[in-house]
C-alpha positions as CSV (number, residue, x, y, z in Angstrom):
1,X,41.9,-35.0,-152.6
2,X,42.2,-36.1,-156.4
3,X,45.2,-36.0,-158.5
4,X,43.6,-33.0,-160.3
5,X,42.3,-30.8,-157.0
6,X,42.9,-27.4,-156.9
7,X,43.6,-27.9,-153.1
8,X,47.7,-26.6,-154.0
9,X,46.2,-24.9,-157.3
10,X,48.0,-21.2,-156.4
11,X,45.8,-19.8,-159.1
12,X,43.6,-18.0,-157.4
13,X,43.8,-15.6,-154.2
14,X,42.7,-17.9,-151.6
15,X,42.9,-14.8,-149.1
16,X,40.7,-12.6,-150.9
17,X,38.1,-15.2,-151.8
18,X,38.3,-16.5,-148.0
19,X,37.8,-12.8,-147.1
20,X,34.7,-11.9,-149.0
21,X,33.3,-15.1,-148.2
22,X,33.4,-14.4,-144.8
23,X,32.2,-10.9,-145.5
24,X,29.3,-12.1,-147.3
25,X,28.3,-14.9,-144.8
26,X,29.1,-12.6,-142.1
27,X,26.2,-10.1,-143.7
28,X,24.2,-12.6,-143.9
29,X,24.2,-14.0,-140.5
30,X,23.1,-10.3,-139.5
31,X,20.1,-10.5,-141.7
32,X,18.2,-13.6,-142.8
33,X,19.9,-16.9,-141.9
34,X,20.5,-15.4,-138.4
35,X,23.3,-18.3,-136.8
36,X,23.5,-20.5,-140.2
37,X,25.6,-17.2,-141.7
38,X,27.8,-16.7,-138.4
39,X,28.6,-20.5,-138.8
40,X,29.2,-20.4,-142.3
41,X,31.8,-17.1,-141.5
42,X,33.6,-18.9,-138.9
43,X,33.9,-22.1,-141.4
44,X,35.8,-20.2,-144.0
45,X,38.7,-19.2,-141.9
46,X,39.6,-23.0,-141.0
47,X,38.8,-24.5,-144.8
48,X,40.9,-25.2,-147.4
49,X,41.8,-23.9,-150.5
50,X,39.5,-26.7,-152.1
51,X,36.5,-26.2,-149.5
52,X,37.0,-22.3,-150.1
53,X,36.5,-22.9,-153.5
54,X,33.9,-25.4,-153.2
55,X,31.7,-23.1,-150.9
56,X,32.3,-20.5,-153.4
57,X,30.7,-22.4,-156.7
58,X,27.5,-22.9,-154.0
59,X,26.7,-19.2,-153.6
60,X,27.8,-18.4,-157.2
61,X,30.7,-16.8,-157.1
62,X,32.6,-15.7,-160.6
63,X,35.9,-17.1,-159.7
64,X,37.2,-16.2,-162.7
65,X,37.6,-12.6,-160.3
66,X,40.1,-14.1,-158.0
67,X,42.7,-15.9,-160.6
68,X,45.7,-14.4,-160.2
């Protein structure tokens, strides 16, 4: 992407934060969104560093919790 992405930024650990998200979208694909949260789960394992991160400023995550 941009000059600035934090697609190679090794800052933060990408395989926890793709974990948990997968976690969390996996939990809610059991409850409430039904398919939309088993979609979401399945998206995090193919995404980039900068989609991972992107997906996880949507649902709000601190990622001040997963610099290294």
């Amino acid at each position: 992407m941009g000059f600035f992405s934090d697609d190679d930024n090794q800052e933060y650990d990408y395989k926890r934060l793709r974990s948990d998200l997968a976690n969390d979208y996996g939990a809610m694909g059991a409850t409430f969104l039904g398919g939309l949260g088993f979609v979401n789960m399945m998206e995090t394992e193919d995404a980039s560093n900068e989609e991972l991160l992107r997906m996880a400023r949507r649902e709000g995550y601190n990622l001040n919790r997963y610099k290294k």
